[in-house]
C-alpha positions in Angstrom: -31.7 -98.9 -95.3 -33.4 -102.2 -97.0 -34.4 -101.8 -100.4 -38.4 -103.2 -99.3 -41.1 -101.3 -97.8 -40.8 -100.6 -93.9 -44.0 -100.4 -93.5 -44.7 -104.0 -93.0 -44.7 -104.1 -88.7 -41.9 -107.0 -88.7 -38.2 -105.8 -87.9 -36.7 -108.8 -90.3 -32.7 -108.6 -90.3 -29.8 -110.5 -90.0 -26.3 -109.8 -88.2 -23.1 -111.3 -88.5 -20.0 -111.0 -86.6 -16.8 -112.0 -87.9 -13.2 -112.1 -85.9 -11.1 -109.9 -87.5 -7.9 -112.2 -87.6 -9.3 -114.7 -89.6 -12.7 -113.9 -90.3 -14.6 -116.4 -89.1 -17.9 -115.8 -88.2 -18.2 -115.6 -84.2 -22.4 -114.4 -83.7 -25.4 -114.9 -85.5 -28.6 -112.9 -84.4 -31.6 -111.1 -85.7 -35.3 -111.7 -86.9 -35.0 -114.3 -89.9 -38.7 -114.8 -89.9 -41.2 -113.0 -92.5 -44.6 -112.0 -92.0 -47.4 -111.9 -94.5 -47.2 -108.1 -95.1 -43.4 -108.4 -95.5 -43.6 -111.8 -98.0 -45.6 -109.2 -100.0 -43.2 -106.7 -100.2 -42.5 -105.3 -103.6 -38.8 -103.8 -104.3 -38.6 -100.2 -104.0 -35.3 -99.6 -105.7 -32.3 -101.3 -106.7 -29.9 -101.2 -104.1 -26.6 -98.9 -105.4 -23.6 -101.4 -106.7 -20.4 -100.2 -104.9 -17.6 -99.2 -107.1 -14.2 -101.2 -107.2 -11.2 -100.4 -105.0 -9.0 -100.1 -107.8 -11.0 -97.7 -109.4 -11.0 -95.4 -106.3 -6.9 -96.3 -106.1 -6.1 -95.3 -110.0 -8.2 -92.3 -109.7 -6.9 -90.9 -106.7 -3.4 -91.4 -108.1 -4.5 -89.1 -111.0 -6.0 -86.9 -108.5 -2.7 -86.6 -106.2 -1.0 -85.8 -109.9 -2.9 -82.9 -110.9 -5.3 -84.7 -113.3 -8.9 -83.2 -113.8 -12.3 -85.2 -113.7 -12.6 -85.2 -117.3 -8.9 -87.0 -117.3 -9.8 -89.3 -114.9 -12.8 -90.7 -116.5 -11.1 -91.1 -119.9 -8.6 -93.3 -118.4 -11.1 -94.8 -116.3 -13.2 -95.5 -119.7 -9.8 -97.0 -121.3 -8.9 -99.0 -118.5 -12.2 -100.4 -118.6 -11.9 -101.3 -122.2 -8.9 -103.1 -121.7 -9.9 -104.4 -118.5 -7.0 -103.4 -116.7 -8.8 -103.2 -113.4 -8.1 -106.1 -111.0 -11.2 -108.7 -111.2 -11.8 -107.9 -114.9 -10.7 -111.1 -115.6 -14.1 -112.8 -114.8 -16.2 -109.8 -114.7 -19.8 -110.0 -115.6 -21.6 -106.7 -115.1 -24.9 -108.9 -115.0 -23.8 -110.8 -111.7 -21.1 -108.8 -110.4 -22.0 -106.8 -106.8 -19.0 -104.1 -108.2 -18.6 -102.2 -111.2 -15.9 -100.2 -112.7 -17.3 -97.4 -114.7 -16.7 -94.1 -112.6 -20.0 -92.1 -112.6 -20.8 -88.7 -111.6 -22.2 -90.0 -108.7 -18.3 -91.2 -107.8 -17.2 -87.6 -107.7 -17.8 -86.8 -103.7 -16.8 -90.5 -102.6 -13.5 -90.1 -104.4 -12.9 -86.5 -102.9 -13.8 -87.4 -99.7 -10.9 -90.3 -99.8 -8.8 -87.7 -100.7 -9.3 -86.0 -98.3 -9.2 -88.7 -95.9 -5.4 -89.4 -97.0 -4.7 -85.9 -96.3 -5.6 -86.1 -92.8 -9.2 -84.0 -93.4 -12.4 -85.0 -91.5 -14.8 -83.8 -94.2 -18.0 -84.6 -90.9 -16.0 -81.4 -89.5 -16.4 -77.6 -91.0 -12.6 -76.9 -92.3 -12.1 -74.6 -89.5 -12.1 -77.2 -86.7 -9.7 -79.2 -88.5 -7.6 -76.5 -88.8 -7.6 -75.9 -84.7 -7.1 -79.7 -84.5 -4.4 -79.8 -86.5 -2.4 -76.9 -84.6 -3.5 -77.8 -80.9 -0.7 -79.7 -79.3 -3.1 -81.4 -76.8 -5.3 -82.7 -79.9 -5.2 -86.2 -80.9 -5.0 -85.1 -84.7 -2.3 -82.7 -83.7 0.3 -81.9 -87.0 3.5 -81.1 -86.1 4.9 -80.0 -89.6 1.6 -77.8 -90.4 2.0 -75.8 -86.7 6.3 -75.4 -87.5 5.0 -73.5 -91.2 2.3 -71.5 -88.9 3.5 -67.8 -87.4 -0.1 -66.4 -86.8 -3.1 -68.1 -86.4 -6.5 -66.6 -84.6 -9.7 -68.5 -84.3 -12.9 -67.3 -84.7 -14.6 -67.8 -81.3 -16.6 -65.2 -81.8 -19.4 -63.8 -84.5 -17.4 -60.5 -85.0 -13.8 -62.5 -85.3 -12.3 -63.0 -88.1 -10.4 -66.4 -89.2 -7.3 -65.9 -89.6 -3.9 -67.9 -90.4 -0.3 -66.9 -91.6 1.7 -69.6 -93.0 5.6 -69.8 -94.2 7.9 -73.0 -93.9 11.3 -72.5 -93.0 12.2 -72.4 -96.2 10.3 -69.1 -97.1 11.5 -68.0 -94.1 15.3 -68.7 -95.8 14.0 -67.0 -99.0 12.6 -64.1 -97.5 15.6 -62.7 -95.8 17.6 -63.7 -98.3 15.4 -62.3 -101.4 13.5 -59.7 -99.7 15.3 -58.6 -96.6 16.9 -55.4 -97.6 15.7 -55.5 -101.5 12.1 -55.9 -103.3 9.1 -57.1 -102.3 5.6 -58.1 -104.1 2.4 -57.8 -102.0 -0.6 -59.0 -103.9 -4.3 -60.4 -102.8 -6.0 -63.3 -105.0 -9.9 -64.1 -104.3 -11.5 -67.1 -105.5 -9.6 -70.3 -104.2 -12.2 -71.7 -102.0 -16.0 -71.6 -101.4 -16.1 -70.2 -97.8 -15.4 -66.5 -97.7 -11.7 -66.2 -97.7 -9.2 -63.7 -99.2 -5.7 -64.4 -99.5 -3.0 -62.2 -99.7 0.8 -63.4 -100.7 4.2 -62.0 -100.4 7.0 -63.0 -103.0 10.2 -62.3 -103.7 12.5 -62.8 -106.3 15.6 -64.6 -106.8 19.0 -64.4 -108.5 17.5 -65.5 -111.6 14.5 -63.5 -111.7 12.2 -66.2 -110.8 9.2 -65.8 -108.4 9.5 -67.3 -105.0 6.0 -67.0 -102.6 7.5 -66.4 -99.1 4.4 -65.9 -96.6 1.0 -66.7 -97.0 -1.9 -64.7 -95.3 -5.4 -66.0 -95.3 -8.4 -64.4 -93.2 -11.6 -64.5 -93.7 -14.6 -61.8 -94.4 -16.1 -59.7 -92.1 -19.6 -61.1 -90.5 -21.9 -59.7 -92.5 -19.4 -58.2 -95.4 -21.9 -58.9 -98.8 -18.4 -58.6 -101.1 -16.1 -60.5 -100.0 -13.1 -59.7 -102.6 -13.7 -55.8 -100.1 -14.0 -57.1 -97.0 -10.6 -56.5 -95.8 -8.8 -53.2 -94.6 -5.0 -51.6 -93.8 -5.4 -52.4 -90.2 -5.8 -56.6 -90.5 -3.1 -56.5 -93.1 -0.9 -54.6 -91.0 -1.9 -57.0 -88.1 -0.9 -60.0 -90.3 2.1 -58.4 -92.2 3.4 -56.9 -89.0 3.4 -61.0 -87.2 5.3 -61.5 -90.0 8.0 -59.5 -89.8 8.1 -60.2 -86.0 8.5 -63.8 -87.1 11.2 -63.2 -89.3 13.0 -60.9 -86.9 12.9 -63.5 -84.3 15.1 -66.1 -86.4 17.1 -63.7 -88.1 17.7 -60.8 -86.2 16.0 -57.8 -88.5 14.0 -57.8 -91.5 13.0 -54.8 -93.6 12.1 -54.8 -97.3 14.2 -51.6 -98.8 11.0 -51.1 -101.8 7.9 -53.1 -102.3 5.1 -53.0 -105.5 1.6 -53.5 -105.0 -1.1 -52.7 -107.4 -3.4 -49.8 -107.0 -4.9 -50.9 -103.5 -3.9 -48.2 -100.7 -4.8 -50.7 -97.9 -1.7 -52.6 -99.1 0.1 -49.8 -99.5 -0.9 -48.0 -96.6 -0.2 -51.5 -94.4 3.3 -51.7 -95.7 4.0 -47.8 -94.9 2.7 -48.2 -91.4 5.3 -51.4 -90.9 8.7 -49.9 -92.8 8.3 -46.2 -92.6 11.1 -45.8 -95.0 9.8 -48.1 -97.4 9.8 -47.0 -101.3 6.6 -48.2 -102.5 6.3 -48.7 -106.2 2.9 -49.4 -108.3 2.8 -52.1 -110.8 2.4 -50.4 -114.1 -0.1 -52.5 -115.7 -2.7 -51.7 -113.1 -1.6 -48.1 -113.7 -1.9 -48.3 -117.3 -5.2 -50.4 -116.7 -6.7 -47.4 -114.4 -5.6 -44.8 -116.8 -6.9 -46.9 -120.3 -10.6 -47.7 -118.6 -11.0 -43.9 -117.2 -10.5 -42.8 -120.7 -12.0 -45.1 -122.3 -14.8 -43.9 -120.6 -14.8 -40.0 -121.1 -14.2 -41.1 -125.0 -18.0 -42.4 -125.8 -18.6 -39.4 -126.0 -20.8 -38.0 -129.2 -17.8 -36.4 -131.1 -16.1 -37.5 -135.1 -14.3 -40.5 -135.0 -11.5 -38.0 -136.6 -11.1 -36.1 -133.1 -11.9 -38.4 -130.6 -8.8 -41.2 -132.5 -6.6 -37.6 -131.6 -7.7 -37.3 -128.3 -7.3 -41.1 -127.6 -4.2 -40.8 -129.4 -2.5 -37.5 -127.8 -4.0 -39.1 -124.3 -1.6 -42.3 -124.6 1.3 -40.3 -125.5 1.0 -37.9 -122.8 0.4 -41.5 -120.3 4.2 -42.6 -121.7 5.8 -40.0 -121.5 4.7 -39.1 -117.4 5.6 -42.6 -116.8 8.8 -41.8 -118.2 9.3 -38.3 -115.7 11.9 -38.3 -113.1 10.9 -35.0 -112.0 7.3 -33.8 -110.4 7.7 -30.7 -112.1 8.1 -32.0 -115.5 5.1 -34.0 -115.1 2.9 -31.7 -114.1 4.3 -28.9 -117.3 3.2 -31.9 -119.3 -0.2 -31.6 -117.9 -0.2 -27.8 -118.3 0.6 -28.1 -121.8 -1.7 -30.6 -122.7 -4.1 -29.0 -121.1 -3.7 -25.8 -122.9 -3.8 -27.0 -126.0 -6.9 -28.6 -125.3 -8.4 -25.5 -124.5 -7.3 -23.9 -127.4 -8.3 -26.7 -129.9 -11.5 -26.9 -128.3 -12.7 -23.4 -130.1 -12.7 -25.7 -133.2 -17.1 -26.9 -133.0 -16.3 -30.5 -134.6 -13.4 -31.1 -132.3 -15.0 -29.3 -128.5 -16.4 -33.2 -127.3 -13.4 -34.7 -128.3 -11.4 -31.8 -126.7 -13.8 -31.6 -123.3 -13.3 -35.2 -123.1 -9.3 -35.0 -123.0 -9.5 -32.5 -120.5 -12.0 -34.6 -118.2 -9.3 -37.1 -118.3 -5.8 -34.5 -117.4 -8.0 -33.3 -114.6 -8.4 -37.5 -113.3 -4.6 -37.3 -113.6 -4.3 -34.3 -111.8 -6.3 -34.4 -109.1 -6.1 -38.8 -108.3 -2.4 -39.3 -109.3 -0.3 -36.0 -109.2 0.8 -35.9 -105.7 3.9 -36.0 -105.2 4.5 -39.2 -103.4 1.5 -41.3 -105.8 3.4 -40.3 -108.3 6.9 -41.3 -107.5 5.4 -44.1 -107.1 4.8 -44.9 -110.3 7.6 -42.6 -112.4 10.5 -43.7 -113.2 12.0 -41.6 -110.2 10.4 -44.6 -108.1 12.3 -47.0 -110.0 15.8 -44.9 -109.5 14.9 -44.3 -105.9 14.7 -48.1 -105.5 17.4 -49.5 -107.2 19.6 -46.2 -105.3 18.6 -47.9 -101.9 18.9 -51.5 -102.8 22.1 -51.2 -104.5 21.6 -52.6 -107.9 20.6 -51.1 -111.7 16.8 -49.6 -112.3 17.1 -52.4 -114.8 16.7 -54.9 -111.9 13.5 -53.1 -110.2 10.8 -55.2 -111.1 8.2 -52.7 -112.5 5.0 -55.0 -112.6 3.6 -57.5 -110.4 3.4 -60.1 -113.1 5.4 -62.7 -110.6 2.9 -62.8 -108.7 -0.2 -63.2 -111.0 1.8 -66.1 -112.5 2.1 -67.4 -109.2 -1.5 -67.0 -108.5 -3.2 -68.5 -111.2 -0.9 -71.8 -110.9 -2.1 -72.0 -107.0 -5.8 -71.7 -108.4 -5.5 -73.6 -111.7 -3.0 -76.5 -110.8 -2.6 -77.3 -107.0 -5.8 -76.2 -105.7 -7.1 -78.6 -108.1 -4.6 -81.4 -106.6 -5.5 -81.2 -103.7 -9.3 -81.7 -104.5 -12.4 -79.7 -104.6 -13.5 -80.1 -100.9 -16.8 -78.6 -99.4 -15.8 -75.4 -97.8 -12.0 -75.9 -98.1 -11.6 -75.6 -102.2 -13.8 -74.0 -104.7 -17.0 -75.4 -105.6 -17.6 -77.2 -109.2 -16.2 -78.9 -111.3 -13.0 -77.2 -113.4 -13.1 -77.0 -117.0 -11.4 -78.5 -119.7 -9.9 -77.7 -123.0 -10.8 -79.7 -125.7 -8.7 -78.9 -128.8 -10.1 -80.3 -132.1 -8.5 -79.5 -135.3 -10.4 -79.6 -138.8 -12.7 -82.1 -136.9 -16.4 -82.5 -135.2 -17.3 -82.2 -132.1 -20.9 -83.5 -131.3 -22.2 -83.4 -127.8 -25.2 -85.7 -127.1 -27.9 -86.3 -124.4 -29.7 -90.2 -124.9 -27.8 -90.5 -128.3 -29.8 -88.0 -130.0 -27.5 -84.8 -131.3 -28.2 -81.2 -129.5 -25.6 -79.6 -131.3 -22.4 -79.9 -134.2 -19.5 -77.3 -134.8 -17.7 -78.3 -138.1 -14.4 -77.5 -139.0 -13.3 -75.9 -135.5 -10.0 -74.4 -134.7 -7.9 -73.9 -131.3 -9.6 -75.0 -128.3 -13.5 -75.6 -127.2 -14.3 -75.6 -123.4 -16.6 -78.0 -122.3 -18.5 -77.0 -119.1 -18.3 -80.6 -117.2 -21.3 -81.2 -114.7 -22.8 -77.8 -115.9 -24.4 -76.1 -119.0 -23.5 -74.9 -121.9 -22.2 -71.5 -121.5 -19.5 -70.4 -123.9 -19.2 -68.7 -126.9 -21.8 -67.7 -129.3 -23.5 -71.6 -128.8 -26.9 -70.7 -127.3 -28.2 -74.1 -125.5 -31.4 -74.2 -122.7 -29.9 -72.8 -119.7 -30.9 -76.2 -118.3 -29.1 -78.6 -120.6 -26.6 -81.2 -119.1 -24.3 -83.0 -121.6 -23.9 -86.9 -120.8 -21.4 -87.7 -123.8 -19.7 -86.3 -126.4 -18.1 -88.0 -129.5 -15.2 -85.8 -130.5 -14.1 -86.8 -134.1 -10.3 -86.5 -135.2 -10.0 -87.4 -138.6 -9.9 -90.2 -139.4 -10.4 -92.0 -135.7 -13.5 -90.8 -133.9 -13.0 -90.8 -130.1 -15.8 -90.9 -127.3 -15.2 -90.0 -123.7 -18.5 -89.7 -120.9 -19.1 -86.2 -119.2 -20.5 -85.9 -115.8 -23.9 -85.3 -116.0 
């Protein structure tokens, strides 16, 4: 669009065509003459200056690395200093139709060449890339992303559900080689990206106790689900889990996962049951000690002496350990008996009956949510020797927690999804955050060189919200507040490095 007024009745432009072998300039046409109105014409804006290619070509470098923003535009700013950029040599900023300073406004342009290297068309909403990428009769069609794909469903209709398995042949290898006839891990992770899509991952674990992600199931939300982290059930993870195993039975012959831990979910549980009959299914104990701790928690505000309720809380965690520690269901429910008598008995004591009340609120949770019999060898120890009987090995090498997993997780949110670039409607939204550490230093954040706010003498780490407000800590700022720089001072050399606004 021309920087001048349109509204001046006289279509003036010029074209040029050039040949593209050697750029000579083959056609001249257009409308070179002015009318009064348009001699008149006043300048409505300056016209954007384009960023250098070099720029764009260091940053997506960074980008393909794992850098953040914030990383990005401090090397941009020292690059810039030291005019490392090709051109600098003659630069003059007041002349010059490029610039090298990467704005804010730089962000979407460089994700969008990202994602153009990837093979993305960001015009397209992700799932029709997806379906291009996986139709053989498509010019875009991807041969290595359909050979990692074993189930993939489109959503043709309002009431479908997206939906898309993947594992390369080397998962495949790992699975029955990790899995097949030993442990399993089956957790979901919500978050990644913007549209409304869970993710649920299989892992197993090696020789060497390391964490190795062998399927990948992603599906998206029911229409008209308003939570998105719930909108999923046993029978869609049985569909995908069940495609799985058909996959894997296909190149290998069999496949069947002799125990598998989840956390407290029964729709994972329940899907895994329905597949492997025979499965043993174990729960990861710090989701079990996480349900147990916030129930009684809970029944503990109660209005009783600090004295009592410190005895409940601490009689309460005892008796948790030790029916973890059960290998048989009628010892672990004698331990409830007990506890519960005593209870009772202490409770004819005025000063100690909340306390008392409380504790038995939280034996009856335990009785009547996690004291049948096959809950609760899930989550004994007679789980763990039932497991390691039918795989072969020591309880020692049951995994008891799904802490593989989580690990696994938050590297696939924090670090690659990050690679591969925050995409509309493929990655999450935002920009990601940054630790700052500053050590017996300043850090001063201004907006049009006039200070909003000083911390002195500040330990660890500081977060900096980039492109957002200040939200952290016990720093209260307008909600509205957007940081343009901040001068970070390291004694004795201060440092400054631009923000996105």
């Amino acid at each position: 669009m021309p920087p001048f007024k349109l509204l001046t009745w006289k279509p003036t432009h010029i074209e040029l065509t050039e040949r593209v072998r050697d750029g000579a300039i083959s056609r001249i046409a257009g409308f070179p003459e002015h009318n009064d109105p348009c001699q008149t014409a006043v300048l409505e804006r300056v016209p954007p200056i384009p960023l250098h290619e070099h720029v764009y070509g260091v940053a997506l470098g960074q980008l393909r690395s794992g850098a953040s923003l914030t990383a990005i535009q401090e090397k941009n700013s020292q690059m810039v200093y030291n005019r490392a950029y090709h051109g600098m040599e003659a630069y003059d900023s007041r002349t010059a139709n490029v610039r090298y300073m990467f704005l804010p406004t730089d962000h979407t342009s460089l994700y969008r060449k990202a994602s153009q290297d990837l093979g993305v068309d960001v015009r397209l909403q992700p799932q029709y890339n997806v379906d291009e990428w996986l139709n053989p009769e498509s010019p875009n069609f991807k041969a290595e992303v359909a050979k990692a794909v074993f189930h993939y469903s489109a959503r043709a209709e309002a009431e479908d559900r997206f939906e898309i398995c993947l594992s390369t042949p080397e998962m495949d290898k790992c699975a029955h080689k990790y899995a097949h006839h030993s442990q399993l891990v089956l957790d979901g992770t919500f978050g990644v990206c913007s549209s409304r899509l869970l993710l649920f991952i299989a892992l197993a674990v090696d020789e060497n106790n390391k964490g190795m992600p062998v399927a990948l199931f992603l599906f998206s939300a029911e229409t008209g689900a308003k939570a998105t982290h719930a909108s999923y059930n046993t029978t869609i993870l049985e569909k995908l889990i069940r495609s799985w195993k058909l996959h894997l039975e296909t190149e290998f012959g069999s496949f069947e996962p002799y125990s598998a831990i989840t956390d407290t979910d029964t729709k994972e549980r329940g899907a895994l049951i329905r597949i492997w009959p025979q499965i043993v299914l174990l729960i990861c104990k710090f989701y079990l000690r996480q349900c147990w701790t916030n129930h009684r928690k809970k029944i503990l505000k109660c209005r009783a002496p600090d004295f009592w309720k410190n005895h409940t809380r601490d009689l309460l965690q005892k008796l948790e350990v030790d029916l973890i520690a059960t290998v048989d269901h009628a010892v672990a429910t004698a331990l409830l008996d007990d506890h519960k008598a005593f209870f009772n008995n202490l409770a004819t004591n005025p000063e100690a009956k909340r306390a008392c009340e409380a504790g038995l609120d939280h034996i009856k949770y335990l009785q009547n949510y996690w004291m049948t019999r096959p809950l609760w060898e899930s989550w004994s120890e007679c789980g763990r020797i039932t497991a390691a009987a039918r795989i072969g090995v020591a309880v020692e090498g049951i995994i008891p927690t799904t802490n593989h997993l989580e690990s696994f997780n938050a590297v696939l949110k924090r670090k690659y999804v990050q690679r591969v670039g925050m995409h509309r409607e493929s990655t999450r939204l935002g920009l990601p955050l940054d630790s700052i550490p500053v050590r017996e230093g300043r850090i001063s954040c201004l907006r049009n060189e006039s200070t909003m706010m000083t911390r002195r003498n500040m330990r660890g780490s500081y977060v900096v919200y980039a492109g957002g407000p200040w939200m952290r800590g016990d720093i209260n700022m307008p909600a509205n507040l957007f940081i343009s720089k901040a001068y970070i001072q390291l004694s004795p050399n201060p440092i400054q490095m631009d923000l996105p606004i």
